[in-house]
C-alpha positions as CSV (number, residue, x, y, z in Angstrom):
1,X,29.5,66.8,-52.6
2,X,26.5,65.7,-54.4
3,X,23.9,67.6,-55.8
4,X,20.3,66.6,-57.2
5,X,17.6,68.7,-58.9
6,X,14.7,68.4,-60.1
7,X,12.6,69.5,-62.4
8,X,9.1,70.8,-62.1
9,X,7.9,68.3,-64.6
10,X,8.9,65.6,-62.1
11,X,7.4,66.9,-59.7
12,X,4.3,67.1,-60.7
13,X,4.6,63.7,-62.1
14,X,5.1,62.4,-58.2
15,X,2.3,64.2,-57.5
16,X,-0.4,63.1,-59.4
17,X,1.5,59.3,-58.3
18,X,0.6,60.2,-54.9
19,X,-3.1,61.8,-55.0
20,X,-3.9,58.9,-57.8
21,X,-2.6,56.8,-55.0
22,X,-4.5,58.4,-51.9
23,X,-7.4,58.3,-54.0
24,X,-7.6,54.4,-55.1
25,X,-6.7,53.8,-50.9
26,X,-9.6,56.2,-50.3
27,X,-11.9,54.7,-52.7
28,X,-11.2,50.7,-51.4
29,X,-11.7,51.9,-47.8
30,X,-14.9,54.0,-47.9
31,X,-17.0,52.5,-51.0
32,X,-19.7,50.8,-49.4
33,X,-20.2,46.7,-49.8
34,X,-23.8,45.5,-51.2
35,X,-24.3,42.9,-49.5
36,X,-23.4,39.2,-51.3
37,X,-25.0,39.0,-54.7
38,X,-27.4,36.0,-56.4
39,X,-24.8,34.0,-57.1
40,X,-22.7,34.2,-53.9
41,X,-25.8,33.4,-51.7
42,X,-26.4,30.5,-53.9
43,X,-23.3,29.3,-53.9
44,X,-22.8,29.5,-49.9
45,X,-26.2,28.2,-49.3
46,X,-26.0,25.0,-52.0
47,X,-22.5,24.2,-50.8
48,X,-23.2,21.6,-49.6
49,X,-25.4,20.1,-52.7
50,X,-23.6,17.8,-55.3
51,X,-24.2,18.7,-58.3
52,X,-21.0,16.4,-60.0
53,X,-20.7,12.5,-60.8
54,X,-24.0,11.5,-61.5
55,X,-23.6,8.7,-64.1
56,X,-26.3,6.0,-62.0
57,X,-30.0,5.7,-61.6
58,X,-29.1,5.7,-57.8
59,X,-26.8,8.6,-58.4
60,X,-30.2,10.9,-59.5
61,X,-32.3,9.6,-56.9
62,X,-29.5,10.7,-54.2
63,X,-29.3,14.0,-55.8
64,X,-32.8,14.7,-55.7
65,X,-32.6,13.1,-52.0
66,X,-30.2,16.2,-51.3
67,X,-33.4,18.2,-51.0
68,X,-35.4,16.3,-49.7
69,X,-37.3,14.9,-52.3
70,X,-38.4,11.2,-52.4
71,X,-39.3,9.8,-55.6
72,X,-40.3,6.2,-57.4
73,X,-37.1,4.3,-58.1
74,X,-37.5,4.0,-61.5
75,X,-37.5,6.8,-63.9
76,X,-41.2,7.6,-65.5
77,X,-39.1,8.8,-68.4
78,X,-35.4,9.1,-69.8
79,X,-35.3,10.8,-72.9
80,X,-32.5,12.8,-74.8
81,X,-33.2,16.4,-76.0
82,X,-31.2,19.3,-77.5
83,X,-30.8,22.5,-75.6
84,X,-31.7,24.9,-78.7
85,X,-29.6,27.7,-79.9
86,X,-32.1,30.4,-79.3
87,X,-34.2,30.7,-76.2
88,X,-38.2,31.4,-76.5
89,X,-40.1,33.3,-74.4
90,X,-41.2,29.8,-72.6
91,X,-37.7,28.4,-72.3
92,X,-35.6,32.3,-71.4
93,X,-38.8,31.7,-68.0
94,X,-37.2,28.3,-67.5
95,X,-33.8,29.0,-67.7
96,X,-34.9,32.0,-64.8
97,X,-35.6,29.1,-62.7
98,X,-32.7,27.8,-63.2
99,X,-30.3,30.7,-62.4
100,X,-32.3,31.1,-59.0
101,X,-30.8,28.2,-58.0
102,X,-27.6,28.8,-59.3
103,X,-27.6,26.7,-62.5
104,X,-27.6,28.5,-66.1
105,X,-28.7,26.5,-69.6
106,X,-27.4,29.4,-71.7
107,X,-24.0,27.5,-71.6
108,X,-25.0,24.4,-73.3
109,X,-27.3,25.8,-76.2
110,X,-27.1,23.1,-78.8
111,X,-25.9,20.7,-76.6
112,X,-27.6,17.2,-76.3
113,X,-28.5,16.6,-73.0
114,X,-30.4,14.1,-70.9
115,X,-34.0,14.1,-69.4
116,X,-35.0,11.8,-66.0
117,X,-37.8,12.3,-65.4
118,X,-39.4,10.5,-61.6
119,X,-42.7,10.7,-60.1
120,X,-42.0,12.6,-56.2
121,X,-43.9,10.3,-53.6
122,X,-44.1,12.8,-50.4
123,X,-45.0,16.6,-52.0
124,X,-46.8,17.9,-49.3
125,X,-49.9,20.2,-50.0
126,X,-50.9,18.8,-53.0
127,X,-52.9,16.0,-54.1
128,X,-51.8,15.4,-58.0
129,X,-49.2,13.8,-59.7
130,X,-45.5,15.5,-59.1
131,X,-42.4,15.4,-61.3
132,X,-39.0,16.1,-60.6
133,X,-37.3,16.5,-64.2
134,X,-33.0,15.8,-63.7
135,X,-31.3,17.2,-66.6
136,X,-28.0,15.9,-66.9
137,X,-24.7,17.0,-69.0
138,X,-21.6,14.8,-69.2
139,X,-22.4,13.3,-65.6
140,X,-23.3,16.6,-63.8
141,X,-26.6,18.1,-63.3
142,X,-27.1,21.5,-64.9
143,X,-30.7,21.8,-64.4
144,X,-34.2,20.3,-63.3
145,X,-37.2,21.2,-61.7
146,X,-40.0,20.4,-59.3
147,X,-43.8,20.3,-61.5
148,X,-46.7,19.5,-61.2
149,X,-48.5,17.0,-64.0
150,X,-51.8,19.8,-64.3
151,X,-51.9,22.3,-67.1
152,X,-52.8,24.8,-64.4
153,X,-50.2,23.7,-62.0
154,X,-46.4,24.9,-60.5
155,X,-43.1,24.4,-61.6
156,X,-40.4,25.6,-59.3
157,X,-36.6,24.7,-58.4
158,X,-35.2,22.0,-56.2
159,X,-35.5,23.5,-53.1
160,X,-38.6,22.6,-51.0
């Protein structure tokens, strides 16, 4: 015959197991979901966009084709600048732009990077001169902009 006891120490050690167990189950079931954040809905909605292997002139002007833009086949500018260790007030605004659309400078802070810079040929709604600015790291894009050439004019992401 073979007997087994046990103690109340053990015991109570399967039982807080158990409830710590119910309670994680519980927990995972019943906590409500947010919704997707920022990131995830840019992600799932720029799937799609190719943000990788741009090393050509023709490479930039597909990539900026991706969104519809249109530009002049040559580049106004091309100019290499240095992402600077600290971000002022103007540049911590840009880099805001650039998380909206899922992109983030804060990673390459005294990095050099390169600047194309092309003139957009079918903006509509506005008469002035547009830019579209291509910022390019190691062959992939990791950020840019839509502007206008006015001192009182827009800036805004890629999208349309």
């Amino acid at each position: 015959m073979f007997i087994y006891s046990l103690r109340a120490s053990t015991l109570k050690f399967f039982a807080v197991v158990c409830v710590a167990l119910v309670t994680l189950i519980t927990l995972i079931a019943f906590v409500p979901t947010y919704g997707e954040s920022a990131v995830d809905k840019t992600v799932s909605k720029d799937a799609d966009i190719n943000y990788d292997k741009i090393k050509t002139n023709e490479d930039r002007i597909e990539f900026l084709r991706q969104f519809g833009w249109e530009v002049n086949p040559e580049a106004v500018t091309a100019s290499e600048v240095t992402i600077p260790s600290e971000f002022d007030k103007v540049f911590t605004g840009y880099n805001e732009i650039q998380k909206r659309q899922g992109l983030d400078l804060s990673k390459y802070k005294k990095k050099n990077v390169m600047r194309y810079t092309y003139e957009v040929t079918n903006y509509d709604g506005y008469e002035g001169t547009v830019y579209a600015n291509v910022i390019v790291y190691r062959n992939k894009v990791i950020a840019g902009d839509i502007c206008s050439a006015d001192v009182t004019g827009f800036i805004h992401g890629f999208e349309k």
